[in-house]
N, C-alpha and C positions, 0 to 999 in steps of 0.2 A: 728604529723605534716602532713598538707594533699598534697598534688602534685599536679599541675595541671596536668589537663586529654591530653593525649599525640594526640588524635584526634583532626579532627575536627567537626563543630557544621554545622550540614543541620537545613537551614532555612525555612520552609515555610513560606511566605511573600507575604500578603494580597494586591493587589495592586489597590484593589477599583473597582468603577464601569465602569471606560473606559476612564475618563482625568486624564492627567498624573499629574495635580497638585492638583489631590483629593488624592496621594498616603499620609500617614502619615512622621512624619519626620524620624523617623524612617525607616520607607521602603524604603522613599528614598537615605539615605545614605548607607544601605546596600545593595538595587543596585547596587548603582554607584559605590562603593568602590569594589565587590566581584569578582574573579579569574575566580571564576567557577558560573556558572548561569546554570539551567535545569530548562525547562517547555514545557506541553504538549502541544502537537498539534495532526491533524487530518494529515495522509501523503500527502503530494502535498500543506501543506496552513501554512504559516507563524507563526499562531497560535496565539489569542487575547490577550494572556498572556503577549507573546514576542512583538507583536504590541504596546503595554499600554508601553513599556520600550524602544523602539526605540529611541535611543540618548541617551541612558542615562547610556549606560554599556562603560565599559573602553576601550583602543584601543586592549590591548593582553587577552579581556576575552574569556574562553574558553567556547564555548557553548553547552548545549547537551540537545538536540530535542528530547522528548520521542515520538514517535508515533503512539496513539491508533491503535491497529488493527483493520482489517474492519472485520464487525461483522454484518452489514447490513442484511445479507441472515442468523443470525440465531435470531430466536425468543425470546424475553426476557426470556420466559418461558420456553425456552431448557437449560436443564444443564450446555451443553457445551460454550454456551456464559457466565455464570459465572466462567466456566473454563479457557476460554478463555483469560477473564480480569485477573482474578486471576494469572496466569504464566507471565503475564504482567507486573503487577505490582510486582513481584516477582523479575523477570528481571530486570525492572528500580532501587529496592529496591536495591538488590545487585550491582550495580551501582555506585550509591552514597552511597553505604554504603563502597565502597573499597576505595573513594578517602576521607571518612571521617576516616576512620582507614589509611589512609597514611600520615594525619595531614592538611589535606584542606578543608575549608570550603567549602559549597555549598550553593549560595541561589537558591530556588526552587521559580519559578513567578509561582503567585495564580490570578487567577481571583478574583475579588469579596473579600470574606472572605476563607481563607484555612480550615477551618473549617462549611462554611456553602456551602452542596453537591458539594464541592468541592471532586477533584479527589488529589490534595496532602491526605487528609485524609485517602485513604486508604496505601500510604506509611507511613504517620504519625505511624497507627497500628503498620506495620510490622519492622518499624526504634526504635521506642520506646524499650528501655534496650537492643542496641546492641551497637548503636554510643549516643553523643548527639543529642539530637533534639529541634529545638524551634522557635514559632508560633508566626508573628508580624499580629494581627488583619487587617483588610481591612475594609473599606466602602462597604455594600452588594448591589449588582446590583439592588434590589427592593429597595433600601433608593434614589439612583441615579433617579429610576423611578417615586416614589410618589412624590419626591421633585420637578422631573419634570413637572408634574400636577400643579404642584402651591398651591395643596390643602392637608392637613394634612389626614394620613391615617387614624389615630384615635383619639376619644376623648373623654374625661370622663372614663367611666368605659370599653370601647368599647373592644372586644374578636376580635384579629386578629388571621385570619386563613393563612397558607402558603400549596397551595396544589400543585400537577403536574398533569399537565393535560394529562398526559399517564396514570393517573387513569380511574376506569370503569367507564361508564358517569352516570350512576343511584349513583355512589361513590362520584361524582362529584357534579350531583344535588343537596344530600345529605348536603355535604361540603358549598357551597356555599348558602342554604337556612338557611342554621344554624347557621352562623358567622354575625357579623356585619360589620369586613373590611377585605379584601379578598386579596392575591395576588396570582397568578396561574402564574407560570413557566412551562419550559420545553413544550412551545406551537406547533411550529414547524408545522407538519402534523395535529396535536392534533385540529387545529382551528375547523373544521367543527364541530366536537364531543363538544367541549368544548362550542361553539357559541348555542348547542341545549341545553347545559348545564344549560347555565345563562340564556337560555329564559323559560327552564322548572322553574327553582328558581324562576321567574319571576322579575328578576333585571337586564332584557336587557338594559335599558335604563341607571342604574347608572354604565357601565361600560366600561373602559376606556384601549386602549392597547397604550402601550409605547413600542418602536423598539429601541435599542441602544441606550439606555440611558446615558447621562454624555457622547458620541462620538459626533463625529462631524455633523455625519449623524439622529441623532437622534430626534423623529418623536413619538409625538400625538396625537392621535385618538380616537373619541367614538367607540367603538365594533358595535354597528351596522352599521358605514362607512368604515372601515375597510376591507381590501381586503383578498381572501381566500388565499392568499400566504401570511407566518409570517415567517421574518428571525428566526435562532434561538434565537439570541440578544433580545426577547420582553417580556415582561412582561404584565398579564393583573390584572386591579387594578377594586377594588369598595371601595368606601371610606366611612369609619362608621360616624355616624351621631350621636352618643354620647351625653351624659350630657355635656352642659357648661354654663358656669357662666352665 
């Protein structure tokens, strides 16, 4: 005869791309219902995770703000910024992992999907066969985006590609001359690089940047009117042109 497990269960919980009644019904009841809520932020900023849930957590929730370190001044490619992250999320792991061995649930606010480059995934890793764990999908900030366009990303037999634009820009051209519908994330600084990117591909013209998608402020644009400042919030789209009926 089996027992139930004397912990409790950390949640990662997808909460879509940025309106609150795109969350699942699922997500949304474990919201509202849970004790304890953690999600990341940047130090000094509220954090999009916890913004997308504003109203929506109970009056005696306990909240716990993980706050990346700033890592600005070391280079991707130094050691110690994966070091960095790494004791990081080590720290937040043991975290909720002491108040899931004390028998409390946790939901963890995801942006997007917790599983797509999402940062709950790398607690996912190190949480997996110590406490429970378990993952309520999300809406992915690029379905917010293309839906935004009005126009379908693919069709017929069409090869989506998903790149980041912190890749090398010859990696980039690459990517983008090869695919038939395209979404480029993580834009940021990345625009200028990325903007020489898609005109080397030579499909300046079919592409499209969306800012804060599914938010209230959300905006757009063909890439070539587009401004050299890109919040982080955007996404750039080129939509495949596929076999149809």
């Amino acid at each position: 005869m089996s027992m139930a497990s004397p912990y409790g269960t950390i949640h990662g919980v997808g909460l879509g791309p940025g309106a609150p009644d795109l969350l699942s019904v699922r997500a949304d009841r474990l919201v509202r219902e849970a004790r304890h809520v953690a999600y990341f932020r940047k130090a000094g900023r509220p954090g999009q995770a916890r913004r997308i849930a504003d109203g929506m957590l109970r009056a005696d929730v306990v909240e716990i703000a993980m706050e990346y370190p700033v890592t600005t001044e070391i280079p991707l490619t130094d050691p110690r910024y994966n070091m960095c992250l790494s004791a990081f999320y080590a720290q937040c792991t043991e975290r909720l992992a002491a108040l899931a061995r004390a028998g409390e649930d946790v939901v963890v606010l995801c942006e997007g999907d917790p599983f797509f480059y999402g940062s709950f995934m790398h607690l996912h890793s190190r949480l997996t066969g110590t406490v429970p764990v378990a993952v309520v999908p999300g809406i992915t900030g690029m379905a917010g985006a293309w839906n935004a366009t009005g126009v379908p990303i693919t069709w017929g037999d069409d090869v989506l590609t998903v790149a980041m634009a912190t890749l090398p820009e010859e990696e980039l051209v690459r990517r983008i001359r090869d695919t038939d519908a395209l979404v480029v994330m993580k834009i940021g600084r990345n625009l200028p690089k990325l903007r020489r990117a898609v005109a080397a591909a030579g499909r300046e013209e079919a592409a499209w940047l969306v800012e804060h998608a599914a938010m209230p402020d959300q905006r757009v644009t063909r890439l070539i009117d587009a401004t050299s400042v890109t919040p982080y919030f955007s996404i750039l789209l080129i939509h495949g042109e596929g076999r149809r009926p």
